[in-house]
N, C-alpha and C positions, 0 to 999 in steps of 0.2 A: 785751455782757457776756461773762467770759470762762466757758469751757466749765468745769467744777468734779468732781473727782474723791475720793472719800475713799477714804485706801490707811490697810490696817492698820499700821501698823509697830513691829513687837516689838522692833527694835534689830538685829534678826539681820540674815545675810546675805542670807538670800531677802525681807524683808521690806523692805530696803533696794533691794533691785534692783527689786523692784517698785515703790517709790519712780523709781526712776531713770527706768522705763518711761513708767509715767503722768508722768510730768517731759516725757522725750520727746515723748511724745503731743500735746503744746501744753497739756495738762490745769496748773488752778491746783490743788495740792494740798492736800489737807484732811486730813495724819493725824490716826491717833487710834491713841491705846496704852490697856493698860491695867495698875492694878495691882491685882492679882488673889490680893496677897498669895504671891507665888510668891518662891520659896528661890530664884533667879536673877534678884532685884530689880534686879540691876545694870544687864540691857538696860533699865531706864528711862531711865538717864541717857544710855544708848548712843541710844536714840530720839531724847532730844530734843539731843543733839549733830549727830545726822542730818536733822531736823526745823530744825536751826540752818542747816548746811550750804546748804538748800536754800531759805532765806530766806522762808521762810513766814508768813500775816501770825499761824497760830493752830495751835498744836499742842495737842491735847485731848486729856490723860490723865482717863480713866474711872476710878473707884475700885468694886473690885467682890470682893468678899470669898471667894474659891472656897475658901480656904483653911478655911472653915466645913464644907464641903462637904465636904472631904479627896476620900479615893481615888486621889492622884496623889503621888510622889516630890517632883512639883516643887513640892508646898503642901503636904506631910505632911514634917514634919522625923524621925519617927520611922521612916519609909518610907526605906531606901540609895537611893543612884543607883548603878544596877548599871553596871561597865563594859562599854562598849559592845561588839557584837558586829555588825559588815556583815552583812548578808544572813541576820539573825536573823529568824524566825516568831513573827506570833500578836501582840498589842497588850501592848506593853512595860507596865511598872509607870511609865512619863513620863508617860502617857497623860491627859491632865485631861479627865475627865468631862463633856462638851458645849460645850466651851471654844471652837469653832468657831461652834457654832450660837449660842452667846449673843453672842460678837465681833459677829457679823456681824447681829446682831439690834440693837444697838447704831449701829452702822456705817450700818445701813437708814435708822433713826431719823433719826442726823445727818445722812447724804443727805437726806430729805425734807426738812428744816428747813434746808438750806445749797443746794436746787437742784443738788442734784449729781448727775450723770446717772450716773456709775458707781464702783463700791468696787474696789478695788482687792486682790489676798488674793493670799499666797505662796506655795498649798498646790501641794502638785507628790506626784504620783501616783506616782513612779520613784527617784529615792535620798531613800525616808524612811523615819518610824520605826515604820509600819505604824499608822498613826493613824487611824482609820474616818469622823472629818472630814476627809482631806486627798484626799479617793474623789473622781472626777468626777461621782459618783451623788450624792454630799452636795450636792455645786454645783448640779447640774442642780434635784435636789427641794428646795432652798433658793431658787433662785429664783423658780417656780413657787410658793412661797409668797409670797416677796416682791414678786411679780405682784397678790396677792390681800391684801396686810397694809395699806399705804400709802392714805391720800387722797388722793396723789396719783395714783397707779395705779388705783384705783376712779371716782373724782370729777375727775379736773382732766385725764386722758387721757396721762401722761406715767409712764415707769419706770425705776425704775434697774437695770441693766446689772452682774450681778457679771462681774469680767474674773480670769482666770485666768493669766496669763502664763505663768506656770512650769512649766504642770502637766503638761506632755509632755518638760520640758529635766530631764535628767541635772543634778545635782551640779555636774557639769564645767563644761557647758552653762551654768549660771546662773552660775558664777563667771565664765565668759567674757564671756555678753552684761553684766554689773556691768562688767566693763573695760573694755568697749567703748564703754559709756555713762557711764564716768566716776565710776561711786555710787564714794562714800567707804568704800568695805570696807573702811578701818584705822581707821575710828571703831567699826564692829558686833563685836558678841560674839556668840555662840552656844553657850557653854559652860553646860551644867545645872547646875554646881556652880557659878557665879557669883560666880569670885574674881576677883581683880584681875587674874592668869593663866588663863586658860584651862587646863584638866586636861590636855586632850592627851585623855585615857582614854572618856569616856562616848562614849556612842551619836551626840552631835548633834557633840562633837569630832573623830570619827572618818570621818563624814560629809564635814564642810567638809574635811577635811585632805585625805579622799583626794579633792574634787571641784578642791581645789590643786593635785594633786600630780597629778592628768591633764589640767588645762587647762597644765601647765609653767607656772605661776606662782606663786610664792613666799607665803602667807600673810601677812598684814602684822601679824597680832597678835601679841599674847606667848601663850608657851604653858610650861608646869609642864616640861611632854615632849609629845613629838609621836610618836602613833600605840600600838599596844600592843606 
């Protein structure tokens, strides 16, 4: 049987390159997206263009309504998306409310039920947006839960494995190992305003531009303007 991996994939750059990784790895992939009701609906179609790419036999979009929930710009239409600031302090208003822990609470599930030995997750602890799920602490004390949630981790003697790729690589760094490995970076989006163009301007554009713009390679998306 082949070895089974379920990787998050929002559409974005990091969540594609983690695609890429677990591709590597020999792993059969299992994403799973989700729509969460978020104002940047558009990485769905960006996921399952990358979900296409990579000839999968089942891409699983989750419907999950956070937008009930509010607290976050990106599911609160009333809420701006402030432009973006490098090396800004303190948990942005982007921030979605436990958006990691329920992904991934999701992601556990369908491992057990699909034999998947590991989840695959994009968070990177070094160029982000100060998000208190993208911590190595969140990782660590999430799986340690997921040690103890599963029948099959209780009852059948087997676990699954969160893997972290990212979470030590630079911006740069992940743009580079994506080129290395081939991920489709001109199919992802990462823009929080989630137009057809990318803004150029918010926090997660300002991010990928400059993780381009020191690996010396050229973005392949479209963008409004690039940089502020």
């Amino acid at each position: 049987m082949n070895k089974k991996a379920v990787v998050l994939l929002s559409g974005g750059l990091d969540s594609t390159v983690c695609m890429a990784v677990a591709n590597s790895e020999g792993y059969e992939t299992l994403p799973i997206s989700f729509n969460y009701h978020q104002r940047h609906s558009r990485e769905l179609a960006a996921a399952a263009s990358v979900a296409q790419h990579y000839h999968v036999n089942r891409h699983l979009v989750v419907e999950t309504n956070m937008e009930a929930i509010g607290g976050s710009a990106l599911t609160d239409s009333s809420l701006a998306i402030p432009p973006g600031k490098i090396g800004a302090t303190g948990v942005p208003v982007t921030y979605v409310p436990a958006r990691n822990l329920i992904f991934l609470s999701y992601a556990l599930g369908y491992a057990e039920v699909t034999g998947a030995e590991r989840i695959y997750i994009g968070v990177n602890a070094l160029d982000y947006s100060g998000y208190p799920d993208c911590r190595p602490e969140f990782i660590a004390l999430f799986q340690q839960l997921a040690d103890y949630s599963t029948k099959a981790a209780t009852e059948e003697g087997w676990r699954t494995t969160i893997e972290t790729p990212l979470l030590k690589l630079s911006k740069k760094d992940i743009v580079l190992l994506g080129d290395k490995l081939g991920a489709p970076l001109y199919l992802t989006t990462s823009c929080y305003r989630g137009g057809d163009e990318a803004c150029g301007q918010c926090d997660s554009c300002l991010l990928r531009l400059k993780g381009f713009a020191e690996a010396g390679l050229t973005d392949p998306i479209l963008y409004r303007a690039r940089g502020e």
